[in-house]
LUMSE-727688 format. One record per residue (C-alpha): x, y, z. Coordinates in steps of 0.1 Angstrom, whole numbers, padded with zeros to 4 digits, always signed. Example, Ala and Ser with C-alpha at 12.3 -4.5 7.8 and 13.67 -1.06 7.14 Angstrom:
2
+0123-0045+0078+0137-0011+0071
! end
This chain:
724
+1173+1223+1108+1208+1209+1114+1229+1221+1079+1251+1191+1076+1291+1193+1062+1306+1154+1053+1341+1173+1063+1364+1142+1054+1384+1172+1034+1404+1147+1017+1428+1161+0991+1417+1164+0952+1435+1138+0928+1445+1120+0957+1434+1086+0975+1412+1092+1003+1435+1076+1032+1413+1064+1066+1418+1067+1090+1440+1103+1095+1425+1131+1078+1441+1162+1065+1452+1192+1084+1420+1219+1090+1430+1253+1079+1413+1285+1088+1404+1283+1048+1386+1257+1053+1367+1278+1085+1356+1301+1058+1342+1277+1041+1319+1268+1067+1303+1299+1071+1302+1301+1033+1282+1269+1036+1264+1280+1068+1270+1244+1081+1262+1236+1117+1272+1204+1121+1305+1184+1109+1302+1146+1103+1334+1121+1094+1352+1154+1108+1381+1156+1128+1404+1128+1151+1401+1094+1132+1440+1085+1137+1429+1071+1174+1424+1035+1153+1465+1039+1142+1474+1047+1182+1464+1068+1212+1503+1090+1206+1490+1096+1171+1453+1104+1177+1474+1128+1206+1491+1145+1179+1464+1150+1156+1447+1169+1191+1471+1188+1205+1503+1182+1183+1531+1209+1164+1524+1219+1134+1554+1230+1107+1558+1268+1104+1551+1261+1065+1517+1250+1074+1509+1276+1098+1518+1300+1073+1485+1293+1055+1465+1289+1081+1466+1255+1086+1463+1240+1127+1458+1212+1148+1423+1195+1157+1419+1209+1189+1424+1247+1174+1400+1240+1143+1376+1228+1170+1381+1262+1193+1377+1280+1161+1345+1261+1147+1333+1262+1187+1334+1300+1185+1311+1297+1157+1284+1276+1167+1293+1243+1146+1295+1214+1163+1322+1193+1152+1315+1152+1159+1351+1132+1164+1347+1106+1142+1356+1070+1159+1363+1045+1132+1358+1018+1158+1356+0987+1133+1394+0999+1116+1423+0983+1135+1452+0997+1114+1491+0991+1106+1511+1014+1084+1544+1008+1063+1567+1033+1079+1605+1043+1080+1618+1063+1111+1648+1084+1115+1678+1075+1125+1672+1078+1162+1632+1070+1160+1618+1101+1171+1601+1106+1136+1588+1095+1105+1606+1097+1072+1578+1079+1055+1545+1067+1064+1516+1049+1041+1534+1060+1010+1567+1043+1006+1586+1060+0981+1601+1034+0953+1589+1003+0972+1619+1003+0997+1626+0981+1022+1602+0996+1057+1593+0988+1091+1553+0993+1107+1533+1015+1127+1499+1012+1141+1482+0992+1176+1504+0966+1169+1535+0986+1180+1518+1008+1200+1503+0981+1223+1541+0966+1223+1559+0999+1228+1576+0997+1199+1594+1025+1184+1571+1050+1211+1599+1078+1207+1583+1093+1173+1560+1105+1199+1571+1098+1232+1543+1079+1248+1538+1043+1255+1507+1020+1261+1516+1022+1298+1514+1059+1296+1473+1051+1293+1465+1016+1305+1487+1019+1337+1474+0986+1349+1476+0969+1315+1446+0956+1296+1433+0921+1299+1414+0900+1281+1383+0876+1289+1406+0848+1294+1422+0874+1319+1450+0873+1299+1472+0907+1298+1471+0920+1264+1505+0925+1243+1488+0931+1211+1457+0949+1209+1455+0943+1171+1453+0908+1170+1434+0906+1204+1402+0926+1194+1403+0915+1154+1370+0900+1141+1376+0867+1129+1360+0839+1106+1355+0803+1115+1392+0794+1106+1405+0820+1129+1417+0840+1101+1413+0878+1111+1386+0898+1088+1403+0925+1069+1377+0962+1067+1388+0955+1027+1363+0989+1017+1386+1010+1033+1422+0993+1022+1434+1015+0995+1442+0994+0964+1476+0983+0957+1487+0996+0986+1504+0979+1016+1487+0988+1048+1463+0969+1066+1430+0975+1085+1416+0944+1104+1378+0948+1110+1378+0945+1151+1353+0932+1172+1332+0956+1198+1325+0923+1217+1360+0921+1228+1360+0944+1261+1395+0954+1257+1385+0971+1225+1361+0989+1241+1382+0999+1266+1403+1014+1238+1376+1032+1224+1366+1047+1255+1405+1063+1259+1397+1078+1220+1365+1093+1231+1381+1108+1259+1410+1123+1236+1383+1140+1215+1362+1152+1242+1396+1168+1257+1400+1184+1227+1366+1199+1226+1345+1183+1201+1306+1187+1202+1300+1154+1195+1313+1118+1189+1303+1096+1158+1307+1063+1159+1313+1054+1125+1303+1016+1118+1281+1015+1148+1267+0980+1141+1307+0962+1142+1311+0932+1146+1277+0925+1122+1299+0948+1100+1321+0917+1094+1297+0889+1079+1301+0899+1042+1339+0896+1051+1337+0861+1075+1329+0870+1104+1329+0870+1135+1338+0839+1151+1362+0855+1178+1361+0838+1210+1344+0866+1224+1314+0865+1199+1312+0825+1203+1310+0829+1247+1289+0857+1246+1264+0833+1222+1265+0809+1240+1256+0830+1269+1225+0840+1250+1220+0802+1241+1214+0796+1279+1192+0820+1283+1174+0808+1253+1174+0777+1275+1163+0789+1307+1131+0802+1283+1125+0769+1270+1136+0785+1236+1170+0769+1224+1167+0753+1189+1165+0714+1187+1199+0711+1171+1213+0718+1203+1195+0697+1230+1219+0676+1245+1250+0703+1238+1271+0709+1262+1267+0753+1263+1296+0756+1274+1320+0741+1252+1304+0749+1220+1315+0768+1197+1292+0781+1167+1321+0787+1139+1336+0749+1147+1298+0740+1145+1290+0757+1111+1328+0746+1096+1318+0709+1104+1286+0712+1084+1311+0724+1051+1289+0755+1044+1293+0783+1026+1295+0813+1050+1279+0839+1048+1262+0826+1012+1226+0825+1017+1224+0836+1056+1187+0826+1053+1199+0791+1048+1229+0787+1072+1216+0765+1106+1212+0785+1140+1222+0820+1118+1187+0837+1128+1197+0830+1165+1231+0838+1158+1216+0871+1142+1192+0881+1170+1223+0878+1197+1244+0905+1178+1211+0926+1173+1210+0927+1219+1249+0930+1215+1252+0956+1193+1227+0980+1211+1241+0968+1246+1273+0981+1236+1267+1013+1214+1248+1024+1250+1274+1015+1271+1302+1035+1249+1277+1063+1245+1268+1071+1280+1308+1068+1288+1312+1091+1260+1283+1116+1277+1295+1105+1311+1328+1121+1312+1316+1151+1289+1295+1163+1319+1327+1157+1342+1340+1179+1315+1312+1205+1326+1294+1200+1287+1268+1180+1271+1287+1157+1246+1262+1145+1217+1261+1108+1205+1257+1096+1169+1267+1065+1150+1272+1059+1111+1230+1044+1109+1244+1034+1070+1212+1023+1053+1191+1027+1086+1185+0992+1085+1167+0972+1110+1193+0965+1130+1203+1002+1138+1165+1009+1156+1174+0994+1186+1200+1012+1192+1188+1048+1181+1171+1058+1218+1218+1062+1226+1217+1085+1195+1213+1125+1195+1215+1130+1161+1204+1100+1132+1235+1105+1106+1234+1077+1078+1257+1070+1048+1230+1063+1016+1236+1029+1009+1226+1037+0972+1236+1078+0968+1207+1080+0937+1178+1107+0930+1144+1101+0935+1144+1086+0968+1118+1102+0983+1105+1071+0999+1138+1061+1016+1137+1097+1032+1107+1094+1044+1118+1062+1060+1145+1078+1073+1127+1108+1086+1100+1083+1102+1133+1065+1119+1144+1094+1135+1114+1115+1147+1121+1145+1161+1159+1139+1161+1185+1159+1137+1192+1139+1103+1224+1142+1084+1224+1122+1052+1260+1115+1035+1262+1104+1000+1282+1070+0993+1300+1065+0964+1298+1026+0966+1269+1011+0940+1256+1044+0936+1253+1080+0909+1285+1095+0925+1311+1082+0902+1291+1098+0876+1283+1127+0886+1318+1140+0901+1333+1132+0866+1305+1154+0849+1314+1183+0879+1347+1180+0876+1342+1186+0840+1316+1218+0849+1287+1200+0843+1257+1182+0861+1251+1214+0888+1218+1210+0882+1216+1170+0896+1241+1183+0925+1218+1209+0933+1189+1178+0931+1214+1155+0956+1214+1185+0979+1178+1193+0980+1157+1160+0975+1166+1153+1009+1155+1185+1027+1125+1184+1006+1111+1149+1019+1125+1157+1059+1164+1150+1058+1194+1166+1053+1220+1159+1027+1253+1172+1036+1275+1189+1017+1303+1169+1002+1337+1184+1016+1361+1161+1001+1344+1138+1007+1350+1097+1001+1352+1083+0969+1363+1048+0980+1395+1027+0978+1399+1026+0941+1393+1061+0930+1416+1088+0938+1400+1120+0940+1378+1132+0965+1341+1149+0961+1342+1185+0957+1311+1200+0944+1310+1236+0927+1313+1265+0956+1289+1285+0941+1260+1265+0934+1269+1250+0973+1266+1285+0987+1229+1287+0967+1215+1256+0979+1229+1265+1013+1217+1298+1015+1183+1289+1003+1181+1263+1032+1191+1290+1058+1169+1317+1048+1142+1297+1045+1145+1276+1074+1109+1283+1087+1094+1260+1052+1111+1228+1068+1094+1211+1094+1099+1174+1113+1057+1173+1110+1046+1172+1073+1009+1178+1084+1003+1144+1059+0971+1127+1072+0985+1091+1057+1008+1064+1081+1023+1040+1071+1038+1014+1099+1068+1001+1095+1067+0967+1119+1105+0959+1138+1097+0920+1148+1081+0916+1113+1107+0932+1092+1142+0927+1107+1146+0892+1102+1134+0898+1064+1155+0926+1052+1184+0906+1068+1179+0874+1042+1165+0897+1017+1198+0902+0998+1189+0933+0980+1214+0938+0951+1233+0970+0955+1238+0968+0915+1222+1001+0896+1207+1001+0863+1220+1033+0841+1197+1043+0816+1217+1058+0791+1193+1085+0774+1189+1102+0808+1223+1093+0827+1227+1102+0865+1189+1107+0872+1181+1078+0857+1201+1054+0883+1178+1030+0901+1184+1000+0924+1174+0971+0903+1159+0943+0925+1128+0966+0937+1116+0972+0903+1124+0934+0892+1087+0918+0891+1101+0882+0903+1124+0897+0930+1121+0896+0963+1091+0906+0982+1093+0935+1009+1057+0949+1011+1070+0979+1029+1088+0994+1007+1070+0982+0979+1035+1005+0991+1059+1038+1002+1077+1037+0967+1047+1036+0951+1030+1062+0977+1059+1085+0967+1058+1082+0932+1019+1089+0931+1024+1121+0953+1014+1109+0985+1026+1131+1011+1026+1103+1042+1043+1098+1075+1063+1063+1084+1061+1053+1127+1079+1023+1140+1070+0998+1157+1089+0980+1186+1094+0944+1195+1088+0947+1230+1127+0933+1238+1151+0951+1220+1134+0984+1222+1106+0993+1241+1071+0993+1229+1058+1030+1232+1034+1027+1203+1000+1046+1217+0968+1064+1206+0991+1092+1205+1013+1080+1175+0979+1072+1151+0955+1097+1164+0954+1128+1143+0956+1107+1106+0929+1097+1088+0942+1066+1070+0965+1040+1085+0987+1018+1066+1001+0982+1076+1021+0969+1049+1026+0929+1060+1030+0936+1097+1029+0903+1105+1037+0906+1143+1024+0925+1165+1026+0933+1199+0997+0930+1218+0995+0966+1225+1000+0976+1192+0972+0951+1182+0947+0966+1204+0959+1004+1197+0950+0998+1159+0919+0983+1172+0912+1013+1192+0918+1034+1164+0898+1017+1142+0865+1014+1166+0871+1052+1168+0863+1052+1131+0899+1055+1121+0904+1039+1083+0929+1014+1084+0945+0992+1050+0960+0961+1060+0979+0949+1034+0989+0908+1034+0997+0897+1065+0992+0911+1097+0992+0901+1135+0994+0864+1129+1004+0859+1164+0976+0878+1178+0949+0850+1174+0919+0864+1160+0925+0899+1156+0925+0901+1116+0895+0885+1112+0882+0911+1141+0897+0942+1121+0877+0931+1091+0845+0936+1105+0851+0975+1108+0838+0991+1073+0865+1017+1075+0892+0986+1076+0903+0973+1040+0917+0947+1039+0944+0938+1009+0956+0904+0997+0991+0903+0990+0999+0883+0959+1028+0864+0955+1037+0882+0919+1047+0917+0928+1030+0933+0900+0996+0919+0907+1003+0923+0943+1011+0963+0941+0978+0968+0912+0956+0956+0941+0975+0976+0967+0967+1009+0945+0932+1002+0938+0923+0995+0979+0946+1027+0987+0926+1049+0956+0893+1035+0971+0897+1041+1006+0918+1075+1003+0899+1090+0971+0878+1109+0995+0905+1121+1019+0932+1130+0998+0941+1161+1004+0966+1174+0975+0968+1162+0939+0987+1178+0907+0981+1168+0870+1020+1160+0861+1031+1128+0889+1065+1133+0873+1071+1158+0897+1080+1150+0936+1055+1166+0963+1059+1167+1000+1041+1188+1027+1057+1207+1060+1033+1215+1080+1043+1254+1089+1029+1274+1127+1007+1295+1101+1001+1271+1071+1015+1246+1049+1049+1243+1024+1040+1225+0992+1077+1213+0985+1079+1203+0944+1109+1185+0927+1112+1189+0891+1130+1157+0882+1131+1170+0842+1165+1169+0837+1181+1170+0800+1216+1151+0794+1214+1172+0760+1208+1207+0778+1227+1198+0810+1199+1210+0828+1167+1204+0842+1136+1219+0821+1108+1235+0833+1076+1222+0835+1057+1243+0814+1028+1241+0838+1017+1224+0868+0984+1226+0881+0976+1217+0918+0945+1209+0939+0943+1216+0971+0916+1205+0992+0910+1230+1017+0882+1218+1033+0895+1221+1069+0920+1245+1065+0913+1284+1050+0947+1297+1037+0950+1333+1024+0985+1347+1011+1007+1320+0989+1037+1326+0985+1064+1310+0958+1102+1308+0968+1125+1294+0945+1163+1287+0943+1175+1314+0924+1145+1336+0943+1135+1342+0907+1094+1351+0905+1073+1326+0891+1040+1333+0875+1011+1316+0890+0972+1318+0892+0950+1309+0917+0916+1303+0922+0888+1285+0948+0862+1255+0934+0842+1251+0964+0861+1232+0988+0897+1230+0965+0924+1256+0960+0933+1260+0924+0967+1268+0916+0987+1270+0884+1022+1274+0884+1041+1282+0848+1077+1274+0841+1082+1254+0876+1120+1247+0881+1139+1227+0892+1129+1228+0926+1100+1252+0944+1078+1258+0980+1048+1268+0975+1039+1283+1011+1002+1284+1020+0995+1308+1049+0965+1309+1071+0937+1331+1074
! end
């Protein structure tokens, strides 16, 4: 298990400022191995976005004799140092920032006297790509643009670039560039255009910051919005005169396929542009994307862009580590690990994803996430947008709520993630403080994780799958429009945080997270596997994937490939259960109305009202897993998810009981579980806790079940079953 550190290490009471991050110190070393983190994410070497000199001296640059009088050194030695150590530290690329700083120089402009904060508003000049690109004021570090592009940069137009800022910006239909607002400190005067990947001088850029971290030494490279320019669209964008050739590039070969939409027979491909086409029709963009004409098409383009180019800047970034004589590692920030992010995970070594909404009790989102990334690494980082984290930093700061930080940390190892350890870590643009969580109850959770390593496993030994359907879901959860609003219940407080729209009975529909929610929350211990399109990622999906569980789950997989189709048939002549749930394989003809006729298929109809819809969906699940489930307790209060271990089985329980009164979460008095052993003999159990404080339990056989009664259960305990 990869031991995750979100190592922003902003400063306490402070803003956190993107895209420079504060000097390492060897304090902060310490802390690592405190932590016994392996892996650093949002880390080290984010001023690349500001310029290439700067990004330089971050690397490799002085540092005052105050500093290094506690310890504190450049990137490159904080990378030696955690190198020697065995953490891997991941440069963090913030390739959809494009930034430009207020800044006063000295008198001969070989340094700054300010930068970002202006004292008492005074009069200032800039700093960031703009200057950079033009060479202005390069003495504060003594490199220009040349100095890296020796040939220059040029543009599609095959126009030589002499501003890289404006050149690579993502734009809306007026030409207006998009601003990353999220990341703009309030009331502040520096700007961050969101730039375009589709522009190939920005990737050309990126490439030179890649390099720059790989020379000094990094592990691995993150790149943090992976999905730019689809980053934009909230924001405008991206109407860029890269975006609109490249569609209509993708038009054509719509075209060729006898695909292209209606609306554009007769138009000439290659003068049409979609932002003049959508600002002609008056509309609202983005409003509703589900309404907006050609958006789907528009959509799938960026869906083969963004994967086209996340490979091409990852194998760069692994091509020149092994010129380097090392294996570099790959990630992205996967954010929600929506959709769009699957075609693009085969480039990725590790699956590291910001928690669109950072609340508890997500154990259907992990499992999501786990099923996403297979046998890869997960690191989870908590986000402090529409989420708990507000919340619960006030009541830390104020030496409460360890016991829902000590949930954040270990609800996701329990259900197959990772949550990493806040290290300062972001609290927005608003806020200023950064996230940092008690030491001591850290080192716990941290040390439990470590020394118990062995009772987390990337197979959970659940015999239930559910499928999770790329072509029939990506479009959906696009137009879905999921509010990222929380409901606070104010008797329980931070636990109680919960996205609204899923639990709103007239919201919209999404069947698939609709049946693992309510799998999770009745103690179903279950698998997710995805399934390809066939274009954008490969279809792999085989006997292989389905074989060794009993009950197979297709939550309105309405497309299907053809292999995929026939795989579920295979599995299902085999004797196989399968529940089919609404639609499913309508472009397959036939083959529902085929899978009916096995007795071990059920077949569910999805209502149109959710409630009905998901009171059917549990009484088909209870009548065709009653007889296969394989682990039940008497208290569903409590979260429950299997590791299958080399000699057994891990029970993982989450006691969700916590108290706003007590500031604590209370024991359950006693939980009794049932385990049916019927193809498994276990002898020893064993009971870890936290603390490692001894629990009382009983055990006992009643013909094929286990028995087992556990008194007082914490907050959090593995029960580990050991084979005969």
């Amino acid at each position: 298990m990869e031991r995750g550190i979100y190592f922003d290490g902003w400063y306490k009471d402070n803003h956190c400022y993107h895209p420079s991050l504060p000097l390492r110190s060897m304090q902060m070393i310490e802390d690592l191995e405190r932590y016994n983190g392996t892996l650093l994410v949002w880390s080290a070497l984010g001023g690349g976005v500001i310029s290439l000199p700067y990004l330089e001296h971050e690397a490799f640059g002085e540092v005052d004799p105050r500093l290094r009088f506690y310890g504190y050194m450049n990137d490159s030695e904080f990378i030696a140092e955690c190198n020697k150590r065995g953490i891997k530290v991941f440069g963090i690329v913030f390739e959809v920032q494009g930034w430009e700083f207020p800044a006063i120089y000295s008198d001969d402009k070989k340094s700054f006297k300010e930068l970002n904060v202006i004292k008492d508003n005074k009069d200032h000049d800039w700093y960031g790509l703009r200057e950079f690109t033009k060479d202005r004021n390069y003495e504060v570090f003594g490199k220009k643009f040349s100095d890296y592009f020796p040939d220059g940069l040029y543009n599609s137009d095959g126009k030589e670039v002499t501003n890289i800022w404006e050149e690579c910006c993502a734009r809306d239909f007026n030409g207006v560039p998009c601003h990353a607002e999220w990341v703009e400190v309030k009331n502040h005067e520096h700007i961050a255009y969101s730039m375009c990947r589709n522009n190939p001088v920005w990737r050309e850029y990126l490439k030179q910051i890649m390099k720059i971290q790989i020379d000094a030494g990094v592990a691995g490279i993150q790149l943090d919005e992976c999905e730019l320019p689809m980053t934009s669209v909230r924001y405008g964008g991206c109407f860029c005169k890269d975006c609109m050739k490249q569609f209509n590039a993708y038009l054509k070969e719509l075209e060729a396929k006898g695909r292209l939409p209606g609306e554009l027979k007769g138009v000439d491909l290659n003068t049409f542009n979609y932002g003049e086409y959508l600002k002609a029709r008056k509309v609202v963009y983005p409003g509703n994307i589900e309404e907006l004409p050609l958006f789907k098409f528009y959509w799938e383009f960026q869906l083969g862009a963004i994967k086209k180019y996340f490979k091409e800047l990852a194998d760069y970034a692994k091509g020149y580590g092994r010129q380097q004589g090392r294996e570099v590692l790959v990630s992205g920030n996967f954010f929600d690990i929506m959709p769009c992010y699957y075609p693009m995970e085969p480039s990725a070594d590790v699956i590291i994803t910001e928690m669109k909404q950072s609340i508890l009790k997500q154990a259907h989102w992990y499992r999501y996430v786990a099923g996403f990334a297979g046998d890869k690494p997960v690191i989870v980082a908590e986000n402090p947008y529409g989420s708990a984290v507000y919340e619960l930093v006030d009541l830390l700061n104020a030496g409460k709520g360890y016991d829902l930080y000590r949930l954040l940390l270990i609800e996701a190892s329990a259900y197959g993630c990772n949550m990493s350890v806040p290290y300062g870590a972001w609290m927005g643009n608003t806020v200023k403080d950064a996230f940092w969580p008690p030491r001591n109850v850290t080192v716990e959770v941290q040390d439990f994780l470590l020394n118990n390593e062995r009772l987390y496993s990337k197979k959970s030994g659940a015999n239930v799958l559910v499928l999770y359907s790329f072509p029939s879901n990506y479009w959906n959860e696009a137009i879905a429009g999921y509010s990222s609003s929380v409901l606070d219940g104010e008797e329980e407080g931070t636990l109680s945080y919960s996205v609204i729209d899923p639990d709103d009975p007239n919201g919209v529909r999404m069947p698939f997270w609709e049946v693992v929610r309510q799998l999770s929350q009745n103690q179903i211990s279950y698998d997710v596997k995805f399934m390809a399109d066939g274009d954008l990622r490969e279809d792999s999906f085989g006997m292989e994937d389905i074989r060794n569980y009993e009950l197979v789950v297709l939550p309105a997989c309405s497309t299907l490939t053809a292999n995929q189709a026939e795989t579920i048939d295979k599995y299902a002549a085999g004797g196989g259960k399968v529940l089919i749930f609404g639609a499913a394989a309508e472009n397959v003809g036939g083959w529902l109305e085929k899978m009916k006729e096995y007795k071990n298929v059920v077949y569910c109809f999805n209502d149109s009202y959710k409630p009905k819809a998901l009171k059917e969906f549990n009484r088909a699940f209870e009548a065709v897993y009653g007889d296969i489930r394989r682990i039940r307790t008497d208290n569903t209060s409590v979260g429950l998810q299997t590791h299958a271990l080399e000699n057994g089985l891990a029970i993982h329980l989450v006691n969700y009981g916590y108290s706003r009164e007590l500031d604590a979460v209370e024991p359950v008095e006693e939980l009794n579980i049932k385990v049916c052993v019927k193809e498994q003999e276990f002898g020893d159990i064993i009971v870890h806790t936290l603390q490692g404080r001894k629990l009382r339990y009983e055990t006992g056989m009643e013909g094929d079940v286990m028995n087992i009664k556990i008194h007082q259960l914490p907050l959090y305990a593995v029960v580990e079953l050991i084979n005969k």
